[in-house]
C-alpha positions in Angstrom: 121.9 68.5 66.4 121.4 65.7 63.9 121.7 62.1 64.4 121.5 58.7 62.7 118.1 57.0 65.0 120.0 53.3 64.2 119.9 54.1 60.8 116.1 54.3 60.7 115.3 58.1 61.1 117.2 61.8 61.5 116.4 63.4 64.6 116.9 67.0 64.8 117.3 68.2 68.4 117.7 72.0 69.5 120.7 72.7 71.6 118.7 73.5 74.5 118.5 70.9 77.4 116.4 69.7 80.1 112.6 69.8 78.9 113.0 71.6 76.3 115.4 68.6 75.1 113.0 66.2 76.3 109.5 67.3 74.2 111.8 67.6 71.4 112.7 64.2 71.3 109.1 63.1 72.0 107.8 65.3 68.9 110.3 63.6 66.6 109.7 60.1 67.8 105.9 60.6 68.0 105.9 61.8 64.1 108.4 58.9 62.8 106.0 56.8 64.4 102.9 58.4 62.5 104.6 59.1 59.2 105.6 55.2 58.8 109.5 55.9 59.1 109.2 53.6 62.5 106.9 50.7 61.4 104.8 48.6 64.3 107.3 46.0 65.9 110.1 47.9 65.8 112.7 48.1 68.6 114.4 51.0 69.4 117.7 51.4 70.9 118.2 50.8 74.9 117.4 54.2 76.7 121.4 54.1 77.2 122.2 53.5 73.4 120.1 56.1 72.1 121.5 58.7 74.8 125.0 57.9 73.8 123.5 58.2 70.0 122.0 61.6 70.5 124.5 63.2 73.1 121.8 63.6 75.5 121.3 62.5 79.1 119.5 59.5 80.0 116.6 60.9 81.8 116.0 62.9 78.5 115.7 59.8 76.7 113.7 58.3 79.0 111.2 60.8 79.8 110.1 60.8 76.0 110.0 57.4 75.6 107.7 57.1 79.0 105.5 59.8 77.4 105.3 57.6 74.2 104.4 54.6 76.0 101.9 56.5 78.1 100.0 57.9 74.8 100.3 54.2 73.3 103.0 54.8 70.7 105.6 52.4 72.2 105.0 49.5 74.1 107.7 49.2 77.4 108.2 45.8 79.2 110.9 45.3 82.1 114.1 43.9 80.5 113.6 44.6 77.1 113.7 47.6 74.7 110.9 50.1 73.7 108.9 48.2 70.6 106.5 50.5 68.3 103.1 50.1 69.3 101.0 48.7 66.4 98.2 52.1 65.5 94.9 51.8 64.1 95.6 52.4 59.9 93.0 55.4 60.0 95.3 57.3 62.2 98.2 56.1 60.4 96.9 57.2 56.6 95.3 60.6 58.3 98.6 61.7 60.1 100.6 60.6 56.8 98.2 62.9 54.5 98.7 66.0 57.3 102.2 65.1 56.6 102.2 65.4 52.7 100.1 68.7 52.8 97.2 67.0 51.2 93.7 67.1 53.4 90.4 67.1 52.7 88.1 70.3 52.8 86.8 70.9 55.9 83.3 70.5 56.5 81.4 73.3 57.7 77.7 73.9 58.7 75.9 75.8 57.3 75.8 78.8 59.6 79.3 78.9 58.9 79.3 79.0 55.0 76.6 81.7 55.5 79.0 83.9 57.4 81.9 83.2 54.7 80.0 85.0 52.1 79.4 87.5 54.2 81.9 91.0 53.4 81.9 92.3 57.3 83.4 92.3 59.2 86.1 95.2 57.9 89.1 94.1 59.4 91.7 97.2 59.7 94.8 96.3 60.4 97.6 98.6 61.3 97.4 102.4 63.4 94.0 103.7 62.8 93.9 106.4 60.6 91.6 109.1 58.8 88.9 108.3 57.8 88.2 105.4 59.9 84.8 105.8 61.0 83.2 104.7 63.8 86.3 105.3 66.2 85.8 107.7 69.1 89.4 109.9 70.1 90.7 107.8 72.5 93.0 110.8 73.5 90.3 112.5 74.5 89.2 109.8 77.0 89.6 110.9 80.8 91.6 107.5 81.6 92.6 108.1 84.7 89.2 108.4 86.3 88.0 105.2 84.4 91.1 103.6 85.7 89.5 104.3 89.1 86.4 103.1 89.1 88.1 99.8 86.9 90.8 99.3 90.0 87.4 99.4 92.7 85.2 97.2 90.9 88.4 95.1 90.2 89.4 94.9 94.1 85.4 94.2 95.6 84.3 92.0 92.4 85.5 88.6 94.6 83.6 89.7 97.5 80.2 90.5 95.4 79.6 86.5 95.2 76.7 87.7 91.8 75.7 84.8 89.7 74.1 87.7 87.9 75.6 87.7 84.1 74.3 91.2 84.1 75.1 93.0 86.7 72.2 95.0 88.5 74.4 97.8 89.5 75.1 98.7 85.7 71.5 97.5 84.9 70.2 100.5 86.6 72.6 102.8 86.2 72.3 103.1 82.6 69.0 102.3 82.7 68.7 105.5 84.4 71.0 107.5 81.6 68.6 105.6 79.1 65.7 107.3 80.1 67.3 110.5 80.4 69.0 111.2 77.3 67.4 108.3 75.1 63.3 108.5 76.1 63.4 104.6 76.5 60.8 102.5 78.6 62.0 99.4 80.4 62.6 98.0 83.9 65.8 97.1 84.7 66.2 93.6 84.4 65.1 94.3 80.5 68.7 95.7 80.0 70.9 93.1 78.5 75.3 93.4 79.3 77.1 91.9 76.4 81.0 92.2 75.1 79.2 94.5 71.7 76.4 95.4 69.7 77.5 93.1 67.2 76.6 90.2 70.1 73.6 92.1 70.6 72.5 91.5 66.7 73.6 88.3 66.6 72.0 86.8 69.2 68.7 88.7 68.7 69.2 87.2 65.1 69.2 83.8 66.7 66.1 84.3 68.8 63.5 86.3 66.4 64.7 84.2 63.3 64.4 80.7 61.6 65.8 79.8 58.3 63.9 81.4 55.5 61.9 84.2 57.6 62.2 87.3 55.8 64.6 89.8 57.2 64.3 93.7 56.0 67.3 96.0 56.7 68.0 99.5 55.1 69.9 99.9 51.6 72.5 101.1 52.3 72.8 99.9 55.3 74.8 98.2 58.7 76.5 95.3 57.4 76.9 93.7 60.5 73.5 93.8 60.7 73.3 92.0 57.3 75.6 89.3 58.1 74.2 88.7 61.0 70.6 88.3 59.6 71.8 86.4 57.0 74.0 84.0 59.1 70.5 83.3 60.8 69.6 81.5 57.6 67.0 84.8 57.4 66.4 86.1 53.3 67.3 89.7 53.6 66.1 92.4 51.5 67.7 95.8 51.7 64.6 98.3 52.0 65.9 101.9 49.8 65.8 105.0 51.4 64.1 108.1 50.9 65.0 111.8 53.0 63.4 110.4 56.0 65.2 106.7 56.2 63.4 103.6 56.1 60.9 103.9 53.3 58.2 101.2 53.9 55.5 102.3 51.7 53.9 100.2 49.2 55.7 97.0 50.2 53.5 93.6 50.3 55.3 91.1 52.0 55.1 90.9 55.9 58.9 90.5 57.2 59.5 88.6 60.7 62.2 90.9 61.6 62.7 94.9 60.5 66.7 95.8 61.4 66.4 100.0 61.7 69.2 102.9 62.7 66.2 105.5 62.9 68.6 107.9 64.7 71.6 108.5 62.6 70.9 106.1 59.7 73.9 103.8 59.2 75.8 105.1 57.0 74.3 108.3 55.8 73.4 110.4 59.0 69.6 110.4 57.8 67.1 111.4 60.5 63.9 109.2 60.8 60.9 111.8 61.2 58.3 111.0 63.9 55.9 110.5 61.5 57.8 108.2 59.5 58.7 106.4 63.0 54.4 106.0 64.0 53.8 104.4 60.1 56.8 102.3 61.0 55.4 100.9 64.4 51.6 100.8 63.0 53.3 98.8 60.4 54.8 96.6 62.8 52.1 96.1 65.3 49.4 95.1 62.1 51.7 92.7 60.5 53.6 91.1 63.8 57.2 92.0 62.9 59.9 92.9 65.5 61.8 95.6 64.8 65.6 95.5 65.9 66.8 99.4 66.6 70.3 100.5 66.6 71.2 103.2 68.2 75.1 102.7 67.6 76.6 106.8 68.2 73.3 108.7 68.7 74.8 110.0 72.0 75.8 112.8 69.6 73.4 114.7 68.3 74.8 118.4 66.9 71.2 120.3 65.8 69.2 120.6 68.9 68.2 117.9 71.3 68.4 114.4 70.3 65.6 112.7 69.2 64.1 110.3 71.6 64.7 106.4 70.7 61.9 104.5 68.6 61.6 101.8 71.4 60.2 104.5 73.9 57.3 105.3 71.2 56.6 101.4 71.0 53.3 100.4 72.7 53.6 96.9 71.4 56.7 96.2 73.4 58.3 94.5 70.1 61.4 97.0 69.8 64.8 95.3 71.2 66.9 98.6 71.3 70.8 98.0 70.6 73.7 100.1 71.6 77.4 100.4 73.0 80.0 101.7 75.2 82.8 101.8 72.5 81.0 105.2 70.3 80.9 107.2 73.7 83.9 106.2 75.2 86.8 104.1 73.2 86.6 101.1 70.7 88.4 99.0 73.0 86.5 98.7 75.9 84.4 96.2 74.6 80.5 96.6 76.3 77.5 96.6 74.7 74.0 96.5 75.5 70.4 96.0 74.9 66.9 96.4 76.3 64.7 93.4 75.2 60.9 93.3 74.9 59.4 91.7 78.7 58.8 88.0 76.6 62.6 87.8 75.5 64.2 88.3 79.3 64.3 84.9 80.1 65.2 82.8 76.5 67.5 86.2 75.9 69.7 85.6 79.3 69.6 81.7 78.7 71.1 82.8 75.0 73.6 85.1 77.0 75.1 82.0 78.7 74.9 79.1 76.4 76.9 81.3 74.1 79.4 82.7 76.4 78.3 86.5 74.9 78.4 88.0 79.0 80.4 91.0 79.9 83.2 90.5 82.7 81.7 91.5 85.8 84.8 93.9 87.1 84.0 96.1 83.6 80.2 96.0 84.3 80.8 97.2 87.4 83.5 100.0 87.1 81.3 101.1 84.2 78.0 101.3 86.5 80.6 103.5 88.7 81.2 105.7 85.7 77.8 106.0 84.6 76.3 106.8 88.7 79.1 109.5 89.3 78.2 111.3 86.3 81.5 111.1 84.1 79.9 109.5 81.4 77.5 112.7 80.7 80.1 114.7 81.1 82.3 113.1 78.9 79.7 113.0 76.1 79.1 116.7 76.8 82.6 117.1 75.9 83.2 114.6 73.0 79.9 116.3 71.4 81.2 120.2 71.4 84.7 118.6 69.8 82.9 116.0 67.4 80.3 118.9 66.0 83.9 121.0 65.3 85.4 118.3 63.7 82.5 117.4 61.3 82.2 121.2 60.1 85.8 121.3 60.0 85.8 117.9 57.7 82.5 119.4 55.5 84.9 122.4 54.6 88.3 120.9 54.1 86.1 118.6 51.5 84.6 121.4 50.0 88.0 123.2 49.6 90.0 120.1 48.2 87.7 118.7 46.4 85.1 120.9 45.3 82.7 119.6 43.4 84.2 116.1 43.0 82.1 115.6 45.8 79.1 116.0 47.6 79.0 116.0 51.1 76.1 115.1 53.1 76.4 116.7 56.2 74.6 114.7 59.1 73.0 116.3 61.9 74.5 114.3 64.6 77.1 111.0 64.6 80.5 110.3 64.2 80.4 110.3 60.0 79.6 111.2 56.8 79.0 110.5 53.1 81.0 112.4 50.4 79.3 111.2 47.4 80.7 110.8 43.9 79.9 111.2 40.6 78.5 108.6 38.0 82.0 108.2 36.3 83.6 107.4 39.4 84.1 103.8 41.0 84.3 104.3 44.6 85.8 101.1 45.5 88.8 101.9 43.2 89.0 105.4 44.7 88.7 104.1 48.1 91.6 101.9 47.3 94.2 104.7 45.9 93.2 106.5 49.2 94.6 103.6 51.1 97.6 103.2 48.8 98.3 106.9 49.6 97.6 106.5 54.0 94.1 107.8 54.3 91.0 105.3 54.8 88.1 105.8 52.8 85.0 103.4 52.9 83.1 102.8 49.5 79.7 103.3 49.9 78.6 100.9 47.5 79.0 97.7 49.7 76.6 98.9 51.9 73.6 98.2 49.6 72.0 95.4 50.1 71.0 94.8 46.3 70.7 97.1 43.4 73.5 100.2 44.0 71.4 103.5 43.6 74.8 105.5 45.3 78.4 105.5 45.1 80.6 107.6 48.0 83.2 107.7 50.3 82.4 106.7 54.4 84.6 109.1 56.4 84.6 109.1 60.1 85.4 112.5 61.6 85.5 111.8 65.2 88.7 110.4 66.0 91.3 113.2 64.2 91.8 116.6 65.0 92.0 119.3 62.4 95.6 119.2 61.5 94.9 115.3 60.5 91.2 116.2 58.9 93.3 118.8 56.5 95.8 116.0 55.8 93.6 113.8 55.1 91.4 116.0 53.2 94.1 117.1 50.9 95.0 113.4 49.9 91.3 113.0 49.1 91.2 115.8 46.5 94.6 115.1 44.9 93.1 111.2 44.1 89.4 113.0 42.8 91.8 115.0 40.5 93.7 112.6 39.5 91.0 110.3 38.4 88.9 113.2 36.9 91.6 114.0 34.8 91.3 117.9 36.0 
């Protein structure tokens, strides 16, 4: 509803009453007064007037202008009429340019401009679809006993009383399932609960780094990892790759920190030898770097046993080992972890805190539940059978669309692969016509950190059964065709 405010102002008021009436009015007063349209010293109508004016009740009129008058827009005096407060001219002139649309740039620090360059995180919007890596099948999931141990650790969390940010139930528990299936040395309180990985990097980042230390990471490589490093104010070089990961040999310069996926290299599957791991500790241990390990979906490991972790091998004690929940369960659950060198417990679990990166305590400990009972295993016992199908499944539905448009490089555990393309063809713009066409495709090329030696496609495997993989598949050759001409 529109009205003339004594000739001064329009007021446009929704038809709904009571509060709803009442914050209305405020709003519209409270930005005539900012804008200028009231000016200082004005008088506005008797509470009675301006009801009558607007068709609105008096205690509508009279609860904005109290509201005014208690903010300091409007002054209110017993027998007289509400009179515009008079406002400092900076708050006039910076409400007024708001107003107009015109505001200055804001200022960020520098922490933040770092991260703006930065190309990760890859935000997908939408239903997930092939090839998204990194997604576990959520379908798979056995939700109802998870639901269990959630509901438990949901009813008992009050009663628990823990200051404990990380949990010692969950501490040990998958301390325990560390050791097991991982080969890692720690003591519990060395095992770090946070909402990711990502938090895990980032903080770890924090710690280990100050601006201008010099950072190495793989090429192509994790970039979280690299934006993460880099936000640090840390000057990263991308290290190439040879058949056995990490290639170290021959380099000069002594790095402060040395960012590693030794397990399943990030993104090509490559398996780090054990000889190549001892050169890369020895190297380590005579130069004083700290090596950051991520061990993002090694759960799942489809030629023989899994290799044990590079932090169990470590006699320095310089190896913080990095993993998460969301590979061996579902993206959403949101739970990471890492085990920290002895020295970093106490500044780590400060840096948990001051930066709010904690996981809730009900999902720390229905997750400890999950872990001690045995479903965990036994779900990754499961997931692993399905997840080895599905990449063979993938290698051949590749190999029959596409042929030799592509080369696959089939990993020996994890949750994707590379198909890598020709010379001729630009993998950003084929990744693009994928996505255009329903199928997600990751360009390899982003993930080099420096000079491009490789251009591919990143396709996750685990989340889709076969009839999607073929689908998928299909679309994938018709585009490789299409831009090959043949």
């Amino acid at each position: 509803m529109r009205e003339a405010l004594s000739g001064l102002i329009d007021v446009e008021l929704p038809a709904q009453g009571g509060d709803t009436l009442a914050r209305s009015l405020y709003g519209e007063l409270r930005q005539a007064i900012l804008n200028g349209s009231l000016k200082p010293g004005r008088r506005l109508p008797s509470s009675r007037e301006l009801a009558r004016q607007l068709k609105v009740s008096r205690n509508t009129v009279t609860t904005a202008v109290h509201q005014l008058a208690m903010e300091g827009y409007l002054e209110i005096a017993q027998g007289r009429r509400p009179t515009v407060a008079a406002l400092r001219p900076t708050l006039l002139r910076s409400r007024s340019s708001a107003v107009s649309g015109v505001s200055a740039a804001p200022r960020t620090s520098r922490w933040a401009r770092r991260l703006q360059k930065a190309d990760w995180p890859i935000v997908e919007t939408g239903t997930p679809r092939a090839f998204q890596p990194g997604l576990a099948d959520i379908r798979e999931f056995p939700h109802d006993l998870w639901a269990r141990c959630f509901r438990r650790a949901a009813r008992i969390a009050p009663a628990r009383g823990s200051q404990n940010i990380n949990r010692p139930a969950l501490q040990s528990a998958l301390l325990r399932h560390l050791v097991e299936h991982r080969g890692v040395r720690a003591d519990a309180r060395q095992v770090m609960i946070l909402p990711t990985a990502q938090a895990a990097i980032e903080l770890i980042a924090r710690i280990v780094l100050d601006a201008g230390d010099l950072a190495w990471m793989e090429s192509p490589g994790y970039g979280g990892a690299r934006a993460a490093l880099e936000a640090a104010g840390a000057r990263v070089v991308g290290v190439p790759l040879d058949g056995s990961g990490l290639s170290i040999e021959g380099r000069g310069a002594n790095p402060r920190l040395i960012f590693v996926t030794p397990s399943h290299q990030y993104p090509t599957g490559r398996l780090m030898p054990i000889n190549r791991r001892h050169q890369l500790l020895s190297f380590a241990a005579a130069t004083g770097a700290t090596i950051a390990e991520d061990d993002y979906d090694s759960e799942f490991h489809y030629e023989g046993r899994p290799v044990a972790a590079l932090q169990g091998l470590d006699e320095g004690r310089r190896i913080f080992y990095v993993g998460t929940f969301s590979k061996s369960t579902f993206a959403d659950l949101r739970l990471g972890y890492a085990l920290v060198p002895e020295g970093y417990v106490e500044i780590f679990e400060k840096a948990q805190r001051h930066s709010g990166q904690i996981g809730a305590a009900p999902l720390q400990e229905a997750m400890a539940e999950f872990i001690a009972d045995g479903h965990l295993s036994a779900h990754i016992r499961k997931m692993a059978r399905i997840y080895r199908d599905r990449r063979n499944h993938l290698v051949r539905a590749l190999g029959a669309a596409a042929g030799d448009r592509l080369a696959v490089a089939q990993p020996s555990g994890g949750m994707q692969l590379v198909a890598y393309l020709g010379p001729r063809l630009d993998d950003c713009d084929v990744a693009a016509r994928l996505a255009a066409k329903g199928v997600t495709a990751r360009p390899l090329s982003p993930h080099f950190v420096g000079r491009v030696t490789g251009r591919g496609l990143f396709l996750g495997f685990a989340a889709w059964n076969e009839r999607e993989i073929e689908a998928g598949a299909e679309i994938i050759g018709r585009v490789l065709r299409e831009r090959s001409g043949r």
